[in-house]
N, C-alpha and C positions, 0 to 999 in steps of 0.2 A: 810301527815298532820302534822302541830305541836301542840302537848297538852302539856300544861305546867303547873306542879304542883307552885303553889304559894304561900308560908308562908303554906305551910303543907297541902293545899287545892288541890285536885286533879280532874281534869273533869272525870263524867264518861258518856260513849256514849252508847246507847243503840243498840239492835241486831237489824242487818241490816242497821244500817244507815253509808250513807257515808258520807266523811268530805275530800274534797280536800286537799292533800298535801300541797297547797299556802294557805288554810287558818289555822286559830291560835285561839284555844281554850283555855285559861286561868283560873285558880285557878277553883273557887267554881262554877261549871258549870255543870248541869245535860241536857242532848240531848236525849227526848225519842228513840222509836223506828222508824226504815223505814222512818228517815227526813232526805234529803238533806241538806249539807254545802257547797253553792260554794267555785270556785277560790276565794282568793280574801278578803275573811268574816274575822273580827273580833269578836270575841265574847269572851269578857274579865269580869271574874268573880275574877278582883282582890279587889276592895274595897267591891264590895257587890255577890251579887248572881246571878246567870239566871237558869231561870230555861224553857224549853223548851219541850213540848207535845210531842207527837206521829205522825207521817205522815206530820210535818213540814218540808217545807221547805225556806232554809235563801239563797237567791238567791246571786249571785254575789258581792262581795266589801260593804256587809252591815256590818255595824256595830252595835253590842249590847254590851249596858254595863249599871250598875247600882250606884248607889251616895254608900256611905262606910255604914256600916249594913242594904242596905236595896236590894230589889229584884227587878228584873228585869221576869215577870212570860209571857211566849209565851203557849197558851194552846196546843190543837190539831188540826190537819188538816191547820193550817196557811200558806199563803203564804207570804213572807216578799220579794218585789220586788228590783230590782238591788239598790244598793246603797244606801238604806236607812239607814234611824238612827234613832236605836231603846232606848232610854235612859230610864232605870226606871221606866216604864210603863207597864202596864197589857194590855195584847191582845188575847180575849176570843176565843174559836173553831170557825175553820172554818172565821175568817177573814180575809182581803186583804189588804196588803198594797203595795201602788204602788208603782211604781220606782222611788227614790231620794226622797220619802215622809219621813219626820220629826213625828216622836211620841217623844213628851218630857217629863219629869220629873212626876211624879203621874197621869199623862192621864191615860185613859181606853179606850177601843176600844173594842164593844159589838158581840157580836154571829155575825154569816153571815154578818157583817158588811164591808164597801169596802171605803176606804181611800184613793182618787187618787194619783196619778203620782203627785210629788212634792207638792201635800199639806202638811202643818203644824198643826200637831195637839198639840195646847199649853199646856204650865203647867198646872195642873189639869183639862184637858178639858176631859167631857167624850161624847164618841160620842156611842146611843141606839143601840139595836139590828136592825139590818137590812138595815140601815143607810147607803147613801153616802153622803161621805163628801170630800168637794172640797176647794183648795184655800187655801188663807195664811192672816188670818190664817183658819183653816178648819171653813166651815160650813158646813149643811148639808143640797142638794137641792132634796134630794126624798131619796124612800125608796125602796130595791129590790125588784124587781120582781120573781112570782114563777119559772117563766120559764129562771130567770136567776139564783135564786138557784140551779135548777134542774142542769144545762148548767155546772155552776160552779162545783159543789160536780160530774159531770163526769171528769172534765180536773182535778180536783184534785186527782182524781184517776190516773190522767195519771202521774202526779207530784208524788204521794207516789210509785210508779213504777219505775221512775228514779231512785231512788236510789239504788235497787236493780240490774237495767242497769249499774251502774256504778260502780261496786264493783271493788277490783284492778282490778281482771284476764282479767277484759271486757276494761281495761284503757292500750293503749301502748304508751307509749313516743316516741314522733321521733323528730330524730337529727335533 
């Protein structure tokens, strides 16, 4: 992994979590505990903040970063899918964001909330608990179901468990 202190700002990562060696943690950056950091992630705390929950996971080639004194806040239990872009925006427990999807500038993204696969959610858009929202830019065309909470908070269980699977000793590089 590379963590990189920035202007006197050092990331700190929480017990248990792992952070790919290809990906780059920068300055002002706290990673709770037992969350994944794929291949790939940026997550750059040099103008502002991130701040990142517990049992997150920052899947593949995403990027998080925040505008200069302000935050960037990922809560608990999140999954943040391949490649997306996280800018500046708050994303409460237990939400989804899908692969390649867009969170921009002061947006919020509510509880058990699920943001698909390349949707955009605009400057200051906030999308309610429980919410999916589709399309570009997001809207939102229903609301979760119980039996996909349930469905969900098991495979996130399975997601706070990789990162423990992947600690070095479990990881061998081949030529």
């Amino acid at each position: 992994m590379s963590i990189y202190e920035f202007e006197n700002k050092k990331p700190s990562i929480g017990k248990g979590t792992f952070v790919f060696k290809s990906a780059d943690v920068i300055g002002d950056v706290i990673i709770g505990e037992n969350c994944y950091i794929g291949p790939g992630a940026r997550i750059r705390g040099d103008y502002g903040s991130i701040r990142i929950g517990d049992n997150t996971a920052v899947e593949e080639n995403v990027v998080i970063h925040a505008r200069p004194d302000d935050i960037t806040n990922i809560e608990n239990n999140v999954t943040i899918g391949h490649s997306s872009i996280i800018h500046n925006a708050t994303i409460k427990d237990w939400a989804v964001i899908g692969m390649g999807a867009i969170v921009s500038d002061w947006a919020e993204i509510g509880e058990l909330t699920v943001v698909a696969e390349g949707a955009v959610v605009k400057n200051k858009q906030k999308i309610p608990i429980k919410a999916i929202a589709v399309g570009v830019p997001a809207k939102i065309v229903s609301e979760i179901s119980m039996e996909y909470e349930k469905q969900w908070t098991k495979y996130k269980k399975i997601y706070s468990e990789l990162a423990s699977k992947r600690l070095p000793d479990s990881l061998k590089e081949i030529d």
